[in-house]
N, C-alpha and C positions, 0 to 999 in steps of 0.2 A: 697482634700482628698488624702491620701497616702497607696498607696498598695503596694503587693509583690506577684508577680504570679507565678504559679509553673505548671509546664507539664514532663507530661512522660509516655505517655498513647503510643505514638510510637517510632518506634526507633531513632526520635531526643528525645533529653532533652533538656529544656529550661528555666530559669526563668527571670524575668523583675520586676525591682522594677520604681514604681511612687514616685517621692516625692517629694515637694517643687518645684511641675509643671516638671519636668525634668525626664529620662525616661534611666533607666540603664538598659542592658541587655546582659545576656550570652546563649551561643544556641551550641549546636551541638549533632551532628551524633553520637551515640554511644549504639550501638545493645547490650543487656545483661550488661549494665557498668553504667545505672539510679544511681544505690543505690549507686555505689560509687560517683558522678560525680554531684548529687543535692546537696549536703548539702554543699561543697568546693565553687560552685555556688553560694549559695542564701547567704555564707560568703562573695563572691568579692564583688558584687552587692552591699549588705548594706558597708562595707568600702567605697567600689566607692563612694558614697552618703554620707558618714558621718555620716548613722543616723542606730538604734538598733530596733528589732522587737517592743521594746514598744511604738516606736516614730509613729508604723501605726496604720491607722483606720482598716484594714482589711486583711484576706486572699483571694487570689484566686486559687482555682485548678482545674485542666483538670481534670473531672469526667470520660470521655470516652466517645463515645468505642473504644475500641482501643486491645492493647494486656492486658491479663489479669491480666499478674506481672506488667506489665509497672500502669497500672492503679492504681494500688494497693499499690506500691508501693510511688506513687504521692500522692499518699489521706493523705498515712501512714506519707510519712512527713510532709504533708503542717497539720494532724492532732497533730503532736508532739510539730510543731513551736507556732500554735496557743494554745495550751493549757500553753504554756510556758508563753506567752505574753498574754494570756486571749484576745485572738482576734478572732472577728466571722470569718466565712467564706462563699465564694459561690463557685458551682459550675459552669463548664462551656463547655456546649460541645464541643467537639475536633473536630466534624464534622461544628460548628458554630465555631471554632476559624479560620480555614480553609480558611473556606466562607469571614472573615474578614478579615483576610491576602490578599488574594484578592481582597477585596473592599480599604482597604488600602494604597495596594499596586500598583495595576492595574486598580483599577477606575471601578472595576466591578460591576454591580447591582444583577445579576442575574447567583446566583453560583447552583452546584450540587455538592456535595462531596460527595467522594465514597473511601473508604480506602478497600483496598481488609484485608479480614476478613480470610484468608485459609478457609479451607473446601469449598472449590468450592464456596463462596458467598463473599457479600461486603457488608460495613456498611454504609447507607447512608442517605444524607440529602439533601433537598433544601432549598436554603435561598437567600431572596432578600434585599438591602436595604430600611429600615426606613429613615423616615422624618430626623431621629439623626444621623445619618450614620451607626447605629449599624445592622447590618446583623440579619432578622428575617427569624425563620422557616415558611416554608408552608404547610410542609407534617411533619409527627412524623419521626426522625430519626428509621430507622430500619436496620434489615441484613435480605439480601435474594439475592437467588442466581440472578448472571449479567444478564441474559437474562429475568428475570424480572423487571429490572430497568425501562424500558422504560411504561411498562405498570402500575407501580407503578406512577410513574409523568404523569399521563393520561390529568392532568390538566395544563401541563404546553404544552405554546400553540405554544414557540419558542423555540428553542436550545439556553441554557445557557453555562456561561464557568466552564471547568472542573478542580476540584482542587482532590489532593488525589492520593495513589499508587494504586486504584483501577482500572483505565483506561490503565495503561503499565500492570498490570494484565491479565484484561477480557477486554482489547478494545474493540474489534469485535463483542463478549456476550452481551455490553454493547448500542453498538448502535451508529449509528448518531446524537448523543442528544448532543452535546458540540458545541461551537463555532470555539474554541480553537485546533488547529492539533497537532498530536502528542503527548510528553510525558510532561505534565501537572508543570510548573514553580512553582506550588504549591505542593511538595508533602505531606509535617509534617507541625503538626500547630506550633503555636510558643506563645510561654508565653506572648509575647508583644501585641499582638495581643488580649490576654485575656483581658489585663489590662479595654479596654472600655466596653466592654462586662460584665465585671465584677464589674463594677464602675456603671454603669447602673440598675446592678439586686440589688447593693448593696442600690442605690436612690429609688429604689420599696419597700426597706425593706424586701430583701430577704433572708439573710443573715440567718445565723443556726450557733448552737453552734459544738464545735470539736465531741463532739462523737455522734450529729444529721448527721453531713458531711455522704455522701453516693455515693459510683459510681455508674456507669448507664451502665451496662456491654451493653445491647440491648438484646442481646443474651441469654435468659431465661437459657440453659440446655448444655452443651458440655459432648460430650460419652468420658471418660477415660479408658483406661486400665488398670484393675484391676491388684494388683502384688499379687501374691500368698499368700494363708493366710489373704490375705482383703477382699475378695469378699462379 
């Protein structure tokens, strides 16, 4: 199966195409510059490969949570690509792309991810390796402030390793709950990482059409400041 992943839910951007078993990918750092910086992206990627959006079986995108344009942003394309090529799509946690960067990358079973969320809280998730190597949740990804993290994972029995900008955040808020010292080799997910995560939900038949696609803020309500004349 052949896919195209797409993330930008935080301040990296990344996308990874699968095709014809082989695995292309661009990634970087780039605060406020998503919108210009995916669509030049998800063009190297297919050249790289040879092949055009109608040649996949599917989309994938970072639903979130993350920041709220970055999210939004990532839907918005990966829903324009797919309507163009009439291709489904899945979503896929940002907090579970994390977790799998790490299992991927470090041989990890047993992640926490905690992406610091501003307003004094973090977005978080626990996730352990499956039978398939794919990173499962245990708890519901949520946001709540750091000093609750620990009493949230009430169930987890050992310290896991810590992925996420949430820990150089609120370390100390956070707790003794990682394995891992210091400031987390993990911080942004990464599109490539989506790709099995993605391949997996899309083998369940999970898959939804472009204007089904939907992100997963966590975070129900954020207080704005009204500008004068809008109240």
């Amino acid at each position: 199966m052949n896919f195209l992943a797409i993330d930008a839910s935080t301040e990296a951007c990344s996308v990874a195409l699968q095709y014809n078993s082989k695995v292309v990918s661009r990634y970087d750092i780039c605060p406020q510059s998503h919108s210009l910086r995916l669509l030049p992206m998800v063009d190297e990627v297919l050249a790289q490969a040879g092949c055009k959006l109608k040649d996949l079986d599917g989309l994938i995108f970072g639903r979130g949570p993350g920041s709220f344009t970055g999210v939004r942003i990532g839907i918005g394309v990966a829903q324009g690509l797919a309507y163009s090529a009439e291709l489904p799509l899945v979503g896929v946690s940002t907090l579970q792309a994390m977790a799998q960067l790490a299992h991927d990358r470090h041989g990890q079973k047993q992640v926490i991810a905690a992406i610091d969320a501003r307003m004094a809280e973090v977005y978080l998730g626990y996730y352990e390796a499956g039978s398939d190597g794919i990173m499962q949740s245990k708890v519901s990804d949520a946001v709540l402030p750091p000093e609750q993290v620990a009493g949230h994972l009430s169930e987890l029995t050992s310290k896991a390793y810590g992925v996420g900008t949430g820990w150089d955040a609120y370390g100390e808020k956070l707790g003794d709950i990682k394995t891992n010292t210091g400031s987390p080799e993990v911080l942004f997910p990464a599109a490539e990482a989506m790709l099995a995560i993605g391949a997996a939900a899309f083998a369940r038949g999970e898959q939804v059409s472009a204007e089904q696609a939907q992100p997963v803020y966590v975070r129900d309500t954020v207080s704005w400041k009204k500008l004068p004349g809008r109240e």
